[in-house]
C-alpha positions as CSV (number, residue, x, y, z in Angstrom):
1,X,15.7,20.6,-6.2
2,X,18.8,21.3,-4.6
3,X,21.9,18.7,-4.9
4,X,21.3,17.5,-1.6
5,X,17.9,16.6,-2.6
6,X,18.6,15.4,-6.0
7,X,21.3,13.0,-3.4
8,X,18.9,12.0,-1.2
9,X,16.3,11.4,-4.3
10,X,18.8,9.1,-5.8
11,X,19.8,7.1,-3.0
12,X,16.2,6.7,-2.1
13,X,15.1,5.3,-5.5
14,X,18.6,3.1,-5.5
15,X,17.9,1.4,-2.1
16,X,14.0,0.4,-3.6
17,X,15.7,-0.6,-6.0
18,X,18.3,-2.5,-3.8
19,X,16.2,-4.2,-1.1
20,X,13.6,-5.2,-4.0
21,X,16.3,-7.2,-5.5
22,X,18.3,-8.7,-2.7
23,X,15.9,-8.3,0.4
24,X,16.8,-6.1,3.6
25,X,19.5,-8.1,5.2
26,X,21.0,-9.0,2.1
27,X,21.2,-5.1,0.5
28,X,24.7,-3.7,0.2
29,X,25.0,0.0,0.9
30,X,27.9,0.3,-1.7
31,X,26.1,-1.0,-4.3
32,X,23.5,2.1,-3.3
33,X,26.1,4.1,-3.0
34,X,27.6,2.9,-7.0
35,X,24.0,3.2,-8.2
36,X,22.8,6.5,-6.5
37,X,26.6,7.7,-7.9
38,X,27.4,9.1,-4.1
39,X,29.7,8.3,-1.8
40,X,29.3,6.5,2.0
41,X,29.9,9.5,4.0
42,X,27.1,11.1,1.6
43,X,24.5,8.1,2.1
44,X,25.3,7.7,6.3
45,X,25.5,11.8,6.4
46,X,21.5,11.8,5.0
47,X,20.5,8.0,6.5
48,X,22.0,7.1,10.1
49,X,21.9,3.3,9.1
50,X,20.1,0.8,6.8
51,X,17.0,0.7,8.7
52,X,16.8,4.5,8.6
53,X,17.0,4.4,5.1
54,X,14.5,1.2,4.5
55,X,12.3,3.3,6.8
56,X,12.8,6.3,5.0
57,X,11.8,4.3,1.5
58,X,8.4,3.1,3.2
59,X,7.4,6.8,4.1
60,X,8.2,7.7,0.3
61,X,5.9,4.6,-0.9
62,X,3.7,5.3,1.8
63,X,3.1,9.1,0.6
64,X,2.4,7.9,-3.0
65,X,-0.3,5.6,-1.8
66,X,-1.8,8.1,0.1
67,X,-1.6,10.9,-3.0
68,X,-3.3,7.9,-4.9
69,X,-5.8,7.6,-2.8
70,X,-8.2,10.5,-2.4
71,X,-12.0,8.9,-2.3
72,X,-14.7,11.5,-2.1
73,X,-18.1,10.2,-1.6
74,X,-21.2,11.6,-3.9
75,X,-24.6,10.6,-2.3
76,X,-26.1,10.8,-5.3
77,X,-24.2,8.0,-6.7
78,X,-24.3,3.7,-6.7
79,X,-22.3,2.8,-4.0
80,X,-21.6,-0.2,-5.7
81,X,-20.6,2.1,-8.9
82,X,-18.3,4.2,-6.6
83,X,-16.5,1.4,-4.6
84,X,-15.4,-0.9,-7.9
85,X,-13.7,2.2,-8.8
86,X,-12.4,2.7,-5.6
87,X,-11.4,-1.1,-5.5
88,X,-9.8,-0.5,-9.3
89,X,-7.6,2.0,-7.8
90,X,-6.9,-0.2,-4.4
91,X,-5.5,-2.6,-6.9
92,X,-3.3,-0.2,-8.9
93,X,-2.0,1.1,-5.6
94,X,-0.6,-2.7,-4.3
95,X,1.0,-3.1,-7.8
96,X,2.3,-0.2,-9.1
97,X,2.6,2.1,-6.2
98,X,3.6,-0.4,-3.5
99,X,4.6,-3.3,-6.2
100,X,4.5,-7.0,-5.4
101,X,8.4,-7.1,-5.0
102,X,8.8,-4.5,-2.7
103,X,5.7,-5.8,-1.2
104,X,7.5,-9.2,-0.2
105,X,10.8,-7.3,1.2
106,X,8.4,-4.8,3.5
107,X,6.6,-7.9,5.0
108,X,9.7,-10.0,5.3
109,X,11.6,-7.3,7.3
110,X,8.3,-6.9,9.5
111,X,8.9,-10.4,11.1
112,X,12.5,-9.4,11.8
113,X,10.9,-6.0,13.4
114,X,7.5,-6.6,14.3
115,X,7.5,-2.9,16.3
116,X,8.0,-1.2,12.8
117,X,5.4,-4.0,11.5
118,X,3.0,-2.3,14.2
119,X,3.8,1.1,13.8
120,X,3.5,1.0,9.8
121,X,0.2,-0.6,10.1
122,X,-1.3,2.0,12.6
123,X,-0.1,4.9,9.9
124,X,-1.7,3.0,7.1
125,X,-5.2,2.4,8.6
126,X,-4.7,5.8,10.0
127,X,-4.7,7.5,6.8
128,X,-6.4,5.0,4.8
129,X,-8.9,7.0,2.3
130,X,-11.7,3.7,2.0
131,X,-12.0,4.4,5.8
132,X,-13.0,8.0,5.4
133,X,-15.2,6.9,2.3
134,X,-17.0,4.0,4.7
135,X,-17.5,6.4,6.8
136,X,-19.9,8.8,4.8
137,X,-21.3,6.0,3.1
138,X,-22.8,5.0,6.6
139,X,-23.6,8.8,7.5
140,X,-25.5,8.5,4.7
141,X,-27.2,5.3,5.4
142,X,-25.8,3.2,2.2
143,X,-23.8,0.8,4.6
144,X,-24.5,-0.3,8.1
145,X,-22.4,-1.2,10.4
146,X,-20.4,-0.4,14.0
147,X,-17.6,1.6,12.6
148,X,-16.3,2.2,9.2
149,X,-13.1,0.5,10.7
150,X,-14.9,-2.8,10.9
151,X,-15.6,-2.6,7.4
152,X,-12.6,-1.7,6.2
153,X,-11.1,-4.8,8.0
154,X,-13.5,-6.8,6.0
155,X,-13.1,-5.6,2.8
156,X,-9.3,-5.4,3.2
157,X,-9.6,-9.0,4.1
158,X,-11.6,-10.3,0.7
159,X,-9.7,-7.7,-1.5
160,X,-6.1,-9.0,-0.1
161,X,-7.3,-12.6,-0.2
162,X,-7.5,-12.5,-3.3
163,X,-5.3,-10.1,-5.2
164,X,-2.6,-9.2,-3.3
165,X,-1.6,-12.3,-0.9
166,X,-1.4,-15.3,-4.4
167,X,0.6,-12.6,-5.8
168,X,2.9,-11.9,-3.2
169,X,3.6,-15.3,-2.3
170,X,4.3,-16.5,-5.7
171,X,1.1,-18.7,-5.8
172,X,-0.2,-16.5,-9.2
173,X,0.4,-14.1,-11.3
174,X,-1.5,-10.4,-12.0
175,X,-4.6,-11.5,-13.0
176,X,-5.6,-10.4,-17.1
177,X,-8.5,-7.7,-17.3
178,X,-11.0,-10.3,-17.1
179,X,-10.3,-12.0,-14.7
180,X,-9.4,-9.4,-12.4
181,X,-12.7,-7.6,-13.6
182,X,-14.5,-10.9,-12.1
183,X,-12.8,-10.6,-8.6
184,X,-13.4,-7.1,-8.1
185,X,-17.1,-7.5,-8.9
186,X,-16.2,-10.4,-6.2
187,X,-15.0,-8.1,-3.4
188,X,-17.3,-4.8,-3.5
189,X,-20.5,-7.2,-4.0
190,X,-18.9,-9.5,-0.4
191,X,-19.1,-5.7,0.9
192,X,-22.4,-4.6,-0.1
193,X,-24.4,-7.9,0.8
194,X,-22.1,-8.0,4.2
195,X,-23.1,-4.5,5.3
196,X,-26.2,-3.5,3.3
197,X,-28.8,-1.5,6.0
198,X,-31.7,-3.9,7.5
199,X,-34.7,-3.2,5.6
């Protein structure tokens, strides 16, 4: 890396580290300027302005998710086998790629800017890798139904009702193995019984 990008690196992992801890509208460039050990003009001369940089953070997060999540489908495996892995790794991706913290800040600053709301969620379901794997699993005649979009909305729905939304709101904590062993076997079997082909 050169020492511009070792700059940009460390003001990008500073302002995470910022907004997770005081929230959007309450994060203090200086104090990412203190902890990224840069000046102003350095910080405004790689991020126009705060939302720039907040913007800039999401696309970072975003491309880890996305590097996380790489689901080939094997016909000549359970479905049921492939998508509790595939849930597993939906899990890790909200709470250590994404993590609950900077999960409340993103959504909070979405009310304030509901058009970077919009367009963040178009990129996400755009790129999402369960979509592609729905898909082939319906090629193949495993899952039925209109789209593979329809099921992803589903499943996103079960598997964020219940292990991403009491967490984010404060209303539990991470779930112990067993218990989030239990609400995974939850989701993918809502999924399965939901869309499994008319005999």
């Amino acid at each position: 890396m050169t020492r511009s990008e070792q700059k940009r690196k460390a003001i990008l992992d500073a302002a995470k580290k910022e907004f997770i801890e005081n929230g959007f509208m309450a994060a203090n460039m200086n104090d990412v300027c203190a902890s990224a050990e840069v000046s102003k003009r350095t910080l405004y001369r790689h991020f126009a302005s705060k939302e720039v940089l907040f913007e800039a953070v999401l696309a970072i997060v975003q491309d880890g998710v996305e590097r996380a999540g790489h689901y080939p489908y094997h016909s000549d495996r359970s479905v049921q086998q492939q998508l509790t892995a595939i849930t597993f790794n939906e899990v890790n991706v909200s709470y250590d790629v994404y993590g609950i913290a900077f999960s409340r800040t993103i959504i909070m600053e979405f009310f304030r800017q509901p058009e970077l709301a919009k367009n963040m969620s178009q990129r996400i379901y755009e790129t999402r890798a369960v979509t592609r794997w729905f898909e082939q699993a319906i090629d193949d005649g495993k899952l039925c139904a209109k789209d593979a979009q329809t099921i992803t909305s589903f499943y996103l729905s079960v598997l964020q009702g219940l292990l991403f939304w009491p967490q984010v709101l404060d209303l539990g904590s991470k779930p112990d193995e067993e218990t989030l062993q239990e609400k995974v076997e939850l989701i993918v079997s809502s999924v399965l019984k939901t869309f499994a082909p008319e005999s």
